[in-house]
C-alpha positions as CSV (number, residue, x, y, z in Angstrom):
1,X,-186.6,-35.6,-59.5
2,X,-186.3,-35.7,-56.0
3,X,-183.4,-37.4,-54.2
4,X,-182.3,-36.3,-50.2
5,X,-179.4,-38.3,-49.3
6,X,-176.0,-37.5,-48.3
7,X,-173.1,-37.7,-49.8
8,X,-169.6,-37.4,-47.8
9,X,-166.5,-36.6,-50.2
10,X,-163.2,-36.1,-49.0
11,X,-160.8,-33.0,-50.4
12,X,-157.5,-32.1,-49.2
13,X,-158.1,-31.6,-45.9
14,X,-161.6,-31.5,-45.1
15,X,-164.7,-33.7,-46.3
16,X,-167.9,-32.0,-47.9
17,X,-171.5,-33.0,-47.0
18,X,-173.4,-32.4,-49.9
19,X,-177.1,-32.7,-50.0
20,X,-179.3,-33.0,-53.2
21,X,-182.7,-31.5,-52.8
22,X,-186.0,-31.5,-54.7
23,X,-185.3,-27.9,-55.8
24,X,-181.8,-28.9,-56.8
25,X,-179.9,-27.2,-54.3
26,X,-176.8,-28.5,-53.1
27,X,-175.9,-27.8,-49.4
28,X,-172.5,-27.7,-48.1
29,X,-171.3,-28.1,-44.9
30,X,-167.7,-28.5,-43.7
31,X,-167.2,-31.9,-41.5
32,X,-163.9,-32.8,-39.4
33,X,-161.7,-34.9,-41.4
34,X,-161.9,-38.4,-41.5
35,X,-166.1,-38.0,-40.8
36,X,-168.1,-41.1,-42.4
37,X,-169.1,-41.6,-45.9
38,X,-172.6,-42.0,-46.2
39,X,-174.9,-44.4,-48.1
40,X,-175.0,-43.0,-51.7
41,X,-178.2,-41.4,-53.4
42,X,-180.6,-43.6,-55.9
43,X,-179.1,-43.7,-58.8
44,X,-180.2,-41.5,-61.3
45,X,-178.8,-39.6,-64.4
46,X,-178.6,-36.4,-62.7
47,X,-177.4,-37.4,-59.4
48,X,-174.1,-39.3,-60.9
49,X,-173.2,-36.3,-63.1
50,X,-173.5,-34.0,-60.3
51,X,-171.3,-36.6,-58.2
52,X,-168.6,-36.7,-60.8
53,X,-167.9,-33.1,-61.1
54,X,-168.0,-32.6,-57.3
55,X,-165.5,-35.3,-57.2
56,X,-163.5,-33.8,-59.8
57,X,-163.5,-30.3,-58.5
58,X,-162.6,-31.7,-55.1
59,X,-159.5,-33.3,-55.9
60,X,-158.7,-31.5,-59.2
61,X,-158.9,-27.9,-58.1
62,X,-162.1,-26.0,-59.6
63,X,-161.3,-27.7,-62.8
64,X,-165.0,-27.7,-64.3
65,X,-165.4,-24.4,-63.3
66,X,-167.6,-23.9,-60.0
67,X,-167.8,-20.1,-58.8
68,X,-166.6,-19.8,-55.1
69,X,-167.1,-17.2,-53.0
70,X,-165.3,-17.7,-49.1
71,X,-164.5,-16.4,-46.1
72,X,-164.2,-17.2,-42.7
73,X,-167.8,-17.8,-41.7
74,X,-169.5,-18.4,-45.4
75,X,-169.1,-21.1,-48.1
76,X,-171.1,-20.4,-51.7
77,X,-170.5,-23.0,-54.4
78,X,-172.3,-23.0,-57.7
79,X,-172.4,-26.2,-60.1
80,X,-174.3,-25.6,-63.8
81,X,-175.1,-29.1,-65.4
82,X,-176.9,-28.9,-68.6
83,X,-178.0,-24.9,-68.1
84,X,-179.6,-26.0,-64.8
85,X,-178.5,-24.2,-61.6
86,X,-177.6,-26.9,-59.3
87,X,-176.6,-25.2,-56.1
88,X,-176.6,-22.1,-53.9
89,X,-175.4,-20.8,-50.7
90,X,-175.3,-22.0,-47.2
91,X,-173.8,-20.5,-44.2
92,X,-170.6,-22.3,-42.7
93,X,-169.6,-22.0,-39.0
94,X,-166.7,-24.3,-39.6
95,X,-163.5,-22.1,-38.5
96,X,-161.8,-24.7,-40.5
97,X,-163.6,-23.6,-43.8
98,X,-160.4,-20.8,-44.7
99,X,-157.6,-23.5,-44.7
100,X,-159.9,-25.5,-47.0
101,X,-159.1,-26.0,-50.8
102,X,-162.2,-24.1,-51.2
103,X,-161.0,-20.5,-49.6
104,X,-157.2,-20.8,-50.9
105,X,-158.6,-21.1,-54.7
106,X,-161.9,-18.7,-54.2
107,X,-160.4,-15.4,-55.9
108,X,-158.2,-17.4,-58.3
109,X,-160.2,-20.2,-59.4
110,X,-164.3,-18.9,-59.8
111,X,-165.7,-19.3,-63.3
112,X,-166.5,-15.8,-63.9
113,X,-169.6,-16.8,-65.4
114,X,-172.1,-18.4,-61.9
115,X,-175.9,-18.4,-61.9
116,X,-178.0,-16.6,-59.4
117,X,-181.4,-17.2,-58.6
118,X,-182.9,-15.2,-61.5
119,X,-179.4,-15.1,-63.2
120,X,-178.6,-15.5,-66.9
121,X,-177.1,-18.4,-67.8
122,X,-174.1,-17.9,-70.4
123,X,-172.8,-21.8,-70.6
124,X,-175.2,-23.0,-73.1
125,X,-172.2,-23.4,-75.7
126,X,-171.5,-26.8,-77.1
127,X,-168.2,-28.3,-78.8
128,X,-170.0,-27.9,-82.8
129,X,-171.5,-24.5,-81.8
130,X,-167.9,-23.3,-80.8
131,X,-166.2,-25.0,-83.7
132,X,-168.3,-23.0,-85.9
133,X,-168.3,-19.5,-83.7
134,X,-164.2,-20.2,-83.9
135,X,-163.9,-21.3,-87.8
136,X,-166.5,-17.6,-88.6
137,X,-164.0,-15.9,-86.3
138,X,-161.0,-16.8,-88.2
139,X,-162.3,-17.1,-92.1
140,X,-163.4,-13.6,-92.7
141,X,-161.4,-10.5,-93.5
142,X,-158.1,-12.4,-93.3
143,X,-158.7,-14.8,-95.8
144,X,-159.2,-12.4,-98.4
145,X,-155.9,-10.7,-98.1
146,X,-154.1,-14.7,-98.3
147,X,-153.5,-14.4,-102.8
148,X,-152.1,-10.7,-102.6
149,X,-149.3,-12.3,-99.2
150,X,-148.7,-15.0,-101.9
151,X,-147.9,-12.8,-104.7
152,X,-145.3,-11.2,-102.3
153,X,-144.0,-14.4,-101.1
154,X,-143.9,-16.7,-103.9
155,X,-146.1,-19.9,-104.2
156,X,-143.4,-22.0,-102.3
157,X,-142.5,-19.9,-99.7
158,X,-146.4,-18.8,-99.1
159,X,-147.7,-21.9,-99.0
160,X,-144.7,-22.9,-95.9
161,X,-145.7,-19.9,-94.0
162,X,-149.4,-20.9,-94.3
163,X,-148.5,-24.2,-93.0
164,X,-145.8,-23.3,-90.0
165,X,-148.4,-20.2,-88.7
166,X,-151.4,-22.6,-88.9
167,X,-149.1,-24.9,-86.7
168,X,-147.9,-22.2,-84.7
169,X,-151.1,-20.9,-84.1
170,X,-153.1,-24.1,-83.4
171,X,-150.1,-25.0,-80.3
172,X,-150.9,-21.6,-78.8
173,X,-154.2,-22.4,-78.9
174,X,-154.0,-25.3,-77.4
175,X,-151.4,-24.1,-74.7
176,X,-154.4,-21.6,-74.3
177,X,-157.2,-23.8,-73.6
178,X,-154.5,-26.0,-71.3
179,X,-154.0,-23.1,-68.8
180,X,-157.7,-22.2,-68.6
181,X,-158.5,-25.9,-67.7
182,X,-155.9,-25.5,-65.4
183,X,-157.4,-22.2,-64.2
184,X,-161.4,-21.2,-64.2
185,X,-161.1,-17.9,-63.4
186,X,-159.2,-17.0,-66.6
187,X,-162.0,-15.1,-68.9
188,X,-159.6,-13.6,-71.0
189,X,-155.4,-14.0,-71.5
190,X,-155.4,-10.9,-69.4
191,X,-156.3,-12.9,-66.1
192,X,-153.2,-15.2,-67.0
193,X,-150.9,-12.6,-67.4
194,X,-152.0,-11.6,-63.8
195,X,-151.8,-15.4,-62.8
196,X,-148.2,-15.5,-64.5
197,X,-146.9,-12.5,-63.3
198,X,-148.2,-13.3,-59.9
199,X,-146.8,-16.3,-59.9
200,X,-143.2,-15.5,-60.9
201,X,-143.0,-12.0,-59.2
202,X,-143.4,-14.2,-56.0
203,X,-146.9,-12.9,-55.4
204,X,-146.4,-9.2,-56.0
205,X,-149.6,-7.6,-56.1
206,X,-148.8,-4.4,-58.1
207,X,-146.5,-6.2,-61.1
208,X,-149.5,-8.4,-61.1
209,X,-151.9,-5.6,-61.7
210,X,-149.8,-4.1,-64.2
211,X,-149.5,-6.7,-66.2
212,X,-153.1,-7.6,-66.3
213,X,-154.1,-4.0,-67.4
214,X,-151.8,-4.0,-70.0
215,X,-152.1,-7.0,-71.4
216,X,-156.1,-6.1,-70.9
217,X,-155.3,-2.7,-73.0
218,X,-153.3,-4.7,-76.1
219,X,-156.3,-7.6,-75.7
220,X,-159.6,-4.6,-76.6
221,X,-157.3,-2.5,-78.8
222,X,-156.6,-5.8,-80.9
223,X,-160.0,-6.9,-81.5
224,X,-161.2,-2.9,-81.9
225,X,-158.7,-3.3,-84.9
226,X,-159.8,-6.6,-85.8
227,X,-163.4,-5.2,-86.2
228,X,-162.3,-2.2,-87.8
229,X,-160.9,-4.0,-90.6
230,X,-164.4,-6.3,-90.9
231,X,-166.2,-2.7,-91.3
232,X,-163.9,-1.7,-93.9
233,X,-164.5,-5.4,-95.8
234,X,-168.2,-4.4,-95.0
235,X,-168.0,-0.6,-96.6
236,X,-166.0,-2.0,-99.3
237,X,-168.7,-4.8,-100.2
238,X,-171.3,-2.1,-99.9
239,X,-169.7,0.3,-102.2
240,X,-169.2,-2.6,-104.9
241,X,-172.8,-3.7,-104.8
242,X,-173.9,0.0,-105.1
243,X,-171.3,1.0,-107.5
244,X,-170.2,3.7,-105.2
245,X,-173.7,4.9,-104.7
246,X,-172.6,7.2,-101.9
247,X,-170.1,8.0,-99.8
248,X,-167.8,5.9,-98.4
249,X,-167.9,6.8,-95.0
250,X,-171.5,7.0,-94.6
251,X,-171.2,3.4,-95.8
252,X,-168.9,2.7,-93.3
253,X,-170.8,4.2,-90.7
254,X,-173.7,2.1,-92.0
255,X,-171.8,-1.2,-91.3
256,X,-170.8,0.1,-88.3
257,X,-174.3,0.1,-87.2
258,X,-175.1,-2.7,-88.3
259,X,-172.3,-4.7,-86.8
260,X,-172.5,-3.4,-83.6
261,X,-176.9,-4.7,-83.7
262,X,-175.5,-8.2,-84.4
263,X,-172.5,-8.1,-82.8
264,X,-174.5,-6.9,-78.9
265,X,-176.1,-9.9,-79.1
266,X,-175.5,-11.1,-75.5
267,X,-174.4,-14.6,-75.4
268,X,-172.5,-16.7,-77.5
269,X,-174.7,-19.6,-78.2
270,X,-177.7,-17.1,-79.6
271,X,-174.7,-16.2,-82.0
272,X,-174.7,-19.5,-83.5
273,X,-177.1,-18.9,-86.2
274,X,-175.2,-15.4,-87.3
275,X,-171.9,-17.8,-87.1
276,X,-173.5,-20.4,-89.5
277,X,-175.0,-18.0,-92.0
278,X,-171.7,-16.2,-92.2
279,X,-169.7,-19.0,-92.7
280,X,-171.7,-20.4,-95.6
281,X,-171.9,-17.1,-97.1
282,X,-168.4,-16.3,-97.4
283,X,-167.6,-19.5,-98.4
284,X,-170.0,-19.6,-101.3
285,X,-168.9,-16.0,-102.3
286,X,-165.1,-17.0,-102.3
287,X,-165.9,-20.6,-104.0
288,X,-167.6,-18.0,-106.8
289,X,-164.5,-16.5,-106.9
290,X,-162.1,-19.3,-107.5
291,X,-164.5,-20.8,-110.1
292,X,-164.6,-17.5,-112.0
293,X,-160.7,-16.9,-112.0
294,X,-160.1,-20.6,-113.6
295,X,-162.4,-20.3,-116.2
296,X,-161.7,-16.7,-117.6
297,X,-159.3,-16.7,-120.5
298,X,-156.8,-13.9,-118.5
299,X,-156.9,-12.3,-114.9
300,X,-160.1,-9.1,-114.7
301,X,-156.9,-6.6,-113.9
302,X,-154.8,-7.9,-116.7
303,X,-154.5,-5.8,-120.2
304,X,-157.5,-6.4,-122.6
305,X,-155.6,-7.3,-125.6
306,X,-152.5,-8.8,-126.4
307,X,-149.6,-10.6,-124.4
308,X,-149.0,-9.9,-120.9
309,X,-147.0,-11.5,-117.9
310,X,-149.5,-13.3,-115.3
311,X,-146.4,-13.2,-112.3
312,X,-147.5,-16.4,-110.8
313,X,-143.9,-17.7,-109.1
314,X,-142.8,-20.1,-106.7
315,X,-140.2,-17.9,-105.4
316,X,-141.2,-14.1,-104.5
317,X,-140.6,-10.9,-107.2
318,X,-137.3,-9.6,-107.4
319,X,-137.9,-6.2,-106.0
320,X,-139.6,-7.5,-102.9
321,X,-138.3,-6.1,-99.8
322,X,-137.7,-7.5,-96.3
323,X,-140.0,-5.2,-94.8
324,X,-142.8,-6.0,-97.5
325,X,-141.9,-10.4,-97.5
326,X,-142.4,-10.3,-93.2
327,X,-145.4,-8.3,-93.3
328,X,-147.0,-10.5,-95.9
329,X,-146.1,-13.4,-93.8
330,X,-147.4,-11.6,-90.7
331,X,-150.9,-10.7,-92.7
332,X,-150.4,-14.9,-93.3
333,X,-150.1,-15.1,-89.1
334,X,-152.8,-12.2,-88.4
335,X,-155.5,-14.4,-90.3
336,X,-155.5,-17.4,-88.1
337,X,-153.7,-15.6,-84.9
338,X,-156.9,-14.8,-83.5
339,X,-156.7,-17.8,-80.9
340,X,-156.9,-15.3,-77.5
341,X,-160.3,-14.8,-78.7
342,X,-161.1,-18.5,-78.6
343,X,-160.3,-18.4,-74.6
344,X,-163.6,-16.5,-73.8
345,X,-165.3,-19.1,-75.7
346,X,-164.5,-21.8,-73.0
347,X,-166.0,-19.6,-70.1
348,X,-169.5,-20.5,-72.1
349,X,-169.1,-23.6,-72.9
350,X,-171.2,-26.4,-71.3
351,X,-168.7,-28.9,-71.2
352,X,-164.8,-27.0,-71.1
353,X,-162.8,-30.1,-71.9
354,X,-164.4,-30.0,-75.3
355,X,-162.4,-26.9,-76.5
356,X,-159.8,-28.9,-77.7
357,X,-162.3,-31.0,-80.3
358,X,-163.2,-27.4,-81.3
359,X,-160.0,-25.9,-81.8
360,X,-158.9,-29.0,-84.1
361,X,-162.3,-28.6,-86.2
362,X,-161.6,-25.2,-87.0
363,X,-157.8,-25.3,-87.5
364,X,-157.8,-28.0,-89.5
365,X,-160.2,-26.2,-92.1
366,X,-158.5,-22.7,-91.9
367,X,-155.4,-24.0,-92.9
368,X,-156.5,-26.7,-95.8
369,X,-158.5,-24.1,-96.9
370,X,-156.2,-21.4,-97.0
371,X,-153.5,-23.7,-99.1
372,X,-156.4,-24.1,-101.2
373,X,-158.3,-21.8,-101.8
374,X,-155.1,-18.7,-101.8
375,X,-152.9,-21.2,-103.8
376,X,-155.9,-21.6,-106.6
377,X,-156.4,-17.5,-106.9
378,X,-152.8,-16.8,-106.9
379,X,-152.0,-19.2,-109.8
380,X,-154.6,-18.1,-112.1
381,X,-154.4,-14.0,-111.2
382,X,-151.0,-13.7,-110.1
383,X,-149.6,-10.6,-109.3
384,X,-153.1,-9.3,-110.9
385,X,-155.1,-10.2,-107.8
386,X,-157.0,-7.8,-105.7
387,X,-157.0,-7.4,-102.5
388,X,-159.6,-7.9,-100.7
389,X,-159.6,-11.1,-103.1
390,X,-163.4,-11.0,-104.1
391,X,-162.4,-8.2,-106.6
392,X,-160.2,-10.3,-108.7
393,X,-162.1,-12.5,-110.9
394,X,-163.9,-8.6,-112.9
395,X,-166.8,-6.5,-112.0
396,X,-169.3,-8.3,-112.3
397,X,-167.8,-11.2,-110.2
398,X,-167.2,-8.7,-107.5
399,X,-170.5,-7.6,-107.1
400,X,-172.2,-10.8,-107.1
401,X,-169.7,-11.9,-104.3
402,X,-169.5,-9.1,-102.6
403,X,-173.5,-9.1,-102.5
404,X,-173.1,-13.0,-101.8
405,X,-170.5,-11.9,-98.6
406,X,-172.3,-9.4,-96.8
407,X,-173.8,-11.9,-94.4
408,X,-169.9,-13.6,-93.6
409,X,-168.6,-9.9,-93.1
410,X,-171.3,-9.0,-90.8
411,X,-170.8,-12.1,-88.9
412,X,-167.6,-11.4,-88.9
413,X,-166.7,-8.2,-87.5
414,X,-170.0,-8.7,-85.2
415,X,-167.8,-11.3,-83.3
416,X,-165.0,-9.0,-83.4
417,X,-167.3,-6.4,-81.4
418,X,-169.0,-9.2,-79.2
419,X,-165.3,-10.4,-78.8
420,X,-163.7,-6.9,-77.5
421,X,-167.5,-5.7,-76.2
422,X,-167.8,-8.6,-73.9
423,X,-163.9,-8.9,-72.3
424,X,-165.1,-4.7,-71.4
425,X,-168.4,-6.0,-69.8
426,X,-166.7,-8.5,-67.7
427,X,-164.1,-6.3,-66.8
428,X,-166.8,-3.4,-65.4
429,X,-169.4,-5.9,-64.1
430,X,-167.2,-8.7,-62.8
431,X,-167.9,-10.1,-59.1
432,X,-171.2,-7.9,-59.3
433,X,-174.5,-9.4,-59.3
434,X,-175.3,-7.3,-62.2
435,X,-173.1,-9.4,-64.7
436,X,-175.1,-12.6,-64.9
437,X,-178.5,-11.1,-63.5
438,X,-181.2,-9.2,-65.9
439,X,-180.7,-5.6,-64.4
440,X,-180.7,-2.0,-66.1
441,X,-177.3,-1.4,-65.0
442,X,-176.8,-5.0,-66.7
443,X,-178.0,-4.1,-70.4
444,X,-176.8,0.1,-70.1
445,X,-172.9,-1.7,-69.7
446,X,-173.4,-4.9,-72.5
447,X,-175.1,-2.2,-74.8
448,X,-172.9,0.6,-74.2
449,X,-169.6,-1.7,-74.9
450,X,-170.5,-3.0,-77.9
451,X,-171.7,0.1,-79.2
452,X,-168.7,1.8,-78.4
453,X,-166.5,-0.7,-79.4
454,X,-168.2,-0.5,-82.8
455,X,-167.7,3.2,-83.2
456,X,-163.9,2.9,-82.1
457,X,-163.5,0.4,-84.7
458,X,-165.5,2.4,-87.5
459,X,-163.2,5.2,-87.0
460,X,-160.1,3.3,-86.9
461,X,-161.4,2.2,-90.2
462,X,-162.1,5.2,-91.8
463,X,-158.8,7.0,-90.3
464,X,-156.4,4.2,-92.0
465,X,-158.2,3.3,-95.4
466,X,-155.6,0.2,-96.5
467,X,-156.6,-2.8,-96.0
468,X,-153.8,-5.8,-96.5
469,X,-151.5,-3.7,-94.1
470,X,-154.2,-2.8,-91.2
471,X,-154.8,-6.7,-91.2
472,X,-150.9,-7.3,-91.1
473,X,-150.4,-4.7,-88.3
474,X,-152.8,-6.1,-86.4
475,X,-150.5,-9.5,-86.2
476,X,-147.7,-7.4,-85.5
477,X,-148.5,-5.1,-82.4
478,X,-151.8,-7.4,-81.1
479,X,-151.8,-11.1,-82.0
480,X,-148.0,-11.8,-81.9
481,X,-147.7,-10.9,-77.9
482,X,-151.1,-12.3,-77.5
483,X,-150.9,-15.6,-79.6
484,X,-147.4,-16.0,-79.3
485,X,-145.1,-14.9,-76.4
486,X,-148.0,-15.2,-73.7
487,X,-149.2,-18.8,-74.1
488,X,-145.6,-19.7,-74.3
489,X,-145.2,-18.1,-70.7
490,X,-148.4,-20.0,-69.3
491,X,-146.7,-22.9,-70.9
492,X,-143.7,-22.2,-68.8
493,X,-146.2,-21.3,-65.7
494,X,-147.5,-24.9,-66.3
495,X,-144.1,-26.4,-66.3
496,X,-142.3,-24.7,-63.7
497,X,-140.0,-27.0,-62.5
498,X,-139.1,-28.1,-66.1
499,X,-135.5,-26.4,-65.9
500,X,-134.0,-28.4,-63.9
501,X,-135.7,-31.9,-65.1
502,X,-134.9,-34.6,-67.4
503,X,-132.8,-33.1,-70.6
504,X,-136.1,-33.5,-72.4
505,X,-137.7,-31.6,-70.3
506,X,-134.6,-28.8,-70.2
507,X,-135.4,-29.2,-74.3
508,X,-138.7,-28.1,-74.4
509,X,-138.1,-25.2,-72.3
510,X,-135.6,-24.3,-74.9
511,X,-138.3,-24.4,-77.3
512,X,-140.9,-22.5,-75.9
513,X,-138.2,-19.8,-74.9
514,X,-137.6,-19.8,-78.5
515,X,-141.4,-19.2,-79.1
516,X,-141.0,-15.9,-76.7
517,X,-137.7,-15.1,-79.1
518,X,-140.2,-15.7,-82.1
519,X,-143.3,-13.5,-81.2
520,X,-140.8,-10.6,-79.7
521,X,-139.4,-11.1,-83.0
522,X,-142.8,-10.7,-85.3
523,X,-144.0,-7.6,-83.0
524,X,-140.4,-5.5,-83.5
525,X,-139.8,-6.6,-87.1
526,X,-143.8,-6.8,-87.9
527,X,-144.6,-3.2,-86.6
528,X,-141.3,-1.5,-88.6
529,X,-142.0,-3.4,-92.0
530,X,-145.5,-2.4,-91.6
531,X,-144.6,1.0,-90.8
532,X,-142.2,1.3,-93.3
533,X,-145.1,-0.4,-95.5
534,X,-148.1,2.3,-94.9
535,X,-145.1,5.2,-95.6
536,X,-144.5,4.1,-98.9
537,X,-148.0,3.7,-99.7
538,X,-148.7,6.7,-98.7
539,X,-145.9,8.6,-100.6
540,X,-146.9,6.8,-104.1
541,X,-150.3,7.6,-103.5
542,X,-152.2,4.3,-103.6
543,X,-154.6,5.5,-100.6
544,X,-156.5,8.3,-100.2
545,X,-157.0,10.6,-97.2
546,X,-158.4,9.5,-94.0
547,X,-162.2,9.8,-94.0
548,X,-162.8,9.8,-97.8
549,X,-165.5,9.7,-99.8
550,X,-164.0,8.0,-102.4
551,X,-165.0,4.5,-103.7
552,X,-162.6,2.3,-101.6
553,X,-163.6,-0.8,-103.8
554,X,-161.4,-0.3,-106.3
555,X,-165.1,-1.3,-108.9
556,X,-163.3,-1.8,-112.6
557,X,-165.9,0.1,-115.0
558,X,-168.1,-2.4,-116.9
């Protein structure tokens, strides 16, 4: 297609000459304000799409994502349209060019991921694909441990906290997806605590920088945890299949091997097929499950012979503790609080707006499913369950599921390691050519992070052998400040002048303050219940010794 007219469009302050090529460059050159509009291009497909984005990035600030790089004598703008480069560089004289809207939102405002020349190009994801990478991302370890948090709660009050943290946790991800529309340069929720910070601490540099690296710090450590507990779901199906054919940690470091392979994939949309195999796979093996557990006469764990109590109840036991109720309800949060890993996501996505189509598609499942699925274990195992919940329905259940599973909790910890691997890679490579071009120092970084966030996550693994209360101290010290008090604040960042509006307005900031009171709530209470938790686990002896070789599948003798 070849099409050479000019097109004028106006921004702020200045108006942008852009020119469509044969090779499908697109020049820019700054014009004095006020210059003529020229006649328009021929119309053709690609020629209007390009037009509408231009328009919308002109007047609606970098919203679909081009990657700017100014200064005073030097404009570089970068559009992607179907995973075709459509522009490059071209020199500017125009003195003009740093008061435009293009310089004042270069560093602040560049999708992290632009195309070079020979550069790879990462947004290839569509809305279905990230639906599904989302929905594998949430359903994996954390459903498992759902029937042994209803067994502490009670039926009634289980199934509400299901409900309110699917609702919690599907607003944050929406406030989530909001800012980063609202800003491109946001890769992770680490570059909005630097746009928050910076924006509240009146531009200060340093508080800006300390809270990116932080928030940075919690962001890896979290999903190193997160993948962690997938390797140990991974050792333990490995060990069930076998029947402890060996020991556990050579299992584990088996999975951690495996995981890491899958998980250092490089982009995204070539995860798709791990995504959909995983997803069918653990759904199948927990399907297997619930059938098993309704038709068997009493629970796998129960007594053999005569009468026994099941402990199904609405209400929770009567020895249940405060400190054991919140972190069941936080292992409840933990296993759909995974939404700052959704924001990376949108930085690959062909079209960004679609996030929201994808976040709805997967919340909508993880929560029905959830009410489902823990609901129909709990009431036919009761306080019998296992956890993780493929062992409950008897050995020979187990090992078929387990078997069955593998594929879901490969997929799963993999994005947990591409997750944590990747926000690493884009922190080292970041406004280097070597981040979207195919260079050695390119594949030694992509390699080496998800390798090594692999092994960090295998040795958390192995050095904290429980696995309901690993899953609910994740919630508590990660995904509570994560997916709770921080999109709150880029809520507030995105309302700023709310305070002192209409009394609805003065309302909702009342809420979402409340939302801060809530996640600083859930991380103090969460990480001294779970403390409290592990101690008394550890004194009654119901886990071993870090780095075991015992069978950590709990296998009942057949």
């Amino acid at each position: 297609m070849e099409c050479s007219d000019m097109i004028a469009y106006k921004s702020f302050t200045s108006e942008y000459t852009v020119d469509f090529t044969s090779d499908h460059t697109l020049a820019h050159e700054l014009h004095s304000p006020g210059a003529a509009r020229n006649e328009k291009p021929e119309p053709d497909l690609r020629a209007s799409t390009i037009t509408v984005e231009v328009t919308l990035w002109v007047n609606q600030a970098s919203r679909y994502g081009p990657h700017l790089h100014v200064d005073q004598q030097h404009v570089a703008i970068h559009y992607r349209d179907n995973g075709q480069r459509m522009a490059k560089e071209m020199p500017c004289d125009d003195k003009k060019s740093t008061g435009s809207i293009a310089s004042s939102r270069s560093i602040e405002e560049g999708e992290v991921f632009a195309v070079g020349e020979d550069g790879v190009q990462f947004r290839t994801v569509g809305w279905i694909r990230a639906a599904m990478f989302f929905t594998k991302m949430t359903f994996a370890a954390g459903v498992l441990s759902i029937p042994s948090a209803l067994y502490t709660l009670g039926a009634v009050a289980g199934a509400l906290f299901i409900a309110f943290w699917g609702g919690t946790n599907t607003y944050m991800a929406y406030l989530q997806g909001e800012f980063k529309m609202k800003h491109p340069s946001v890769h992770t929720v680490a570059d909005g605590a630097y746009i928050i910070t910076k924006q509240f601490s009146g531009g200060n540099e340093r508080w800006s920088f300390i809270a990116r690296e932080v928030i940075e710090f919690l962001y890896i450590i979290t999903w190193i945890i997160c993948a962690g507990v997938s390797i140990l779901g991974f050792s333990i199906a490995l060990n069930a299949v076998s029947k402890h054919a060996t020991c556990s940690v050579a299992f584990g470091f088996v999975a951690f091997f495996v995981v890491s392979t899958v998980g250092a994939v490089r982009k995204i949309h070539q995860l798709g097929w791990v995504t959909w195999l995983g997803f069918g796979s653990i759904v199948t093996a927990i399907m297997i499950v619930v059938i098993a557990v309704t038709i068997t006469a009493r629970p796998a764990a129960s007594p053999k012979t005569g009468p026994f109590e099941l402990g199904f109840s609405p209400w929770p036991p009567a020895k249940t503790t405060f400190a054991a109720a919140w972190a069941a309800s936080l292992a409840i949060f933990s296993s759909s609080a995974n939404t700052s890993g959704f924001v990376p996501v949108i930085s690959e996505m062909r079209n960004p707006k679609d996030y929201f189509k994808s976040l709805y598609a997967c919340m909508a499942w993880i929560t029905s499913s959830y009410l489902a699925l823990g609901l129909t274990v709990y009431a036919y195992c009761g306080k019998w369950v296992a956890s993780p919940a493929l062992g409950s329905a008897g050995p020979t259940i187990k090992i078929i599921s387990y078997g069955i599973a593998i594929p879901g909790l490969i997929a799963g910890a993999a994005i947990c390691v591409h997750v944590a691997g990747k926000s690493l890679f884009v922190r080292i490579l970041r406004n280097t050519r070597h981040l979207t071009s195919n260079t050695k120092t390119h594949w030694t970084v992509w390699l080496a992070c998800s390798y090594g966030t692999g092994l960090l996550g295998w040795i958390l693994a192995e050095a904290v052998p429980f696995f309901g209360s690993l899953v609910s101290l994740t919630g508590a010290v990660g995904f509570a400040p994560l997916g709770i008090c921080l999109p709150a604040l880029m809520w507030f960042s995105m309302h700023s002048n709310y305070w002192k509006g209409s009394m609805t307005q003065k309302l909702l900031c009342v809420a979402h303050a409340l939302i801060i009171v809530l996640g600083v709530f859930a991380i103090v209470a969460g990480t001294y219940a779970n403390i409290k938790n592990i101690v008394n686990q550890y004194a009654a002896g119901q886990v071993g010794s870090a780095f075991q070789c015992a069978d950590n599948s709990g296998t009942i003798a057949v």
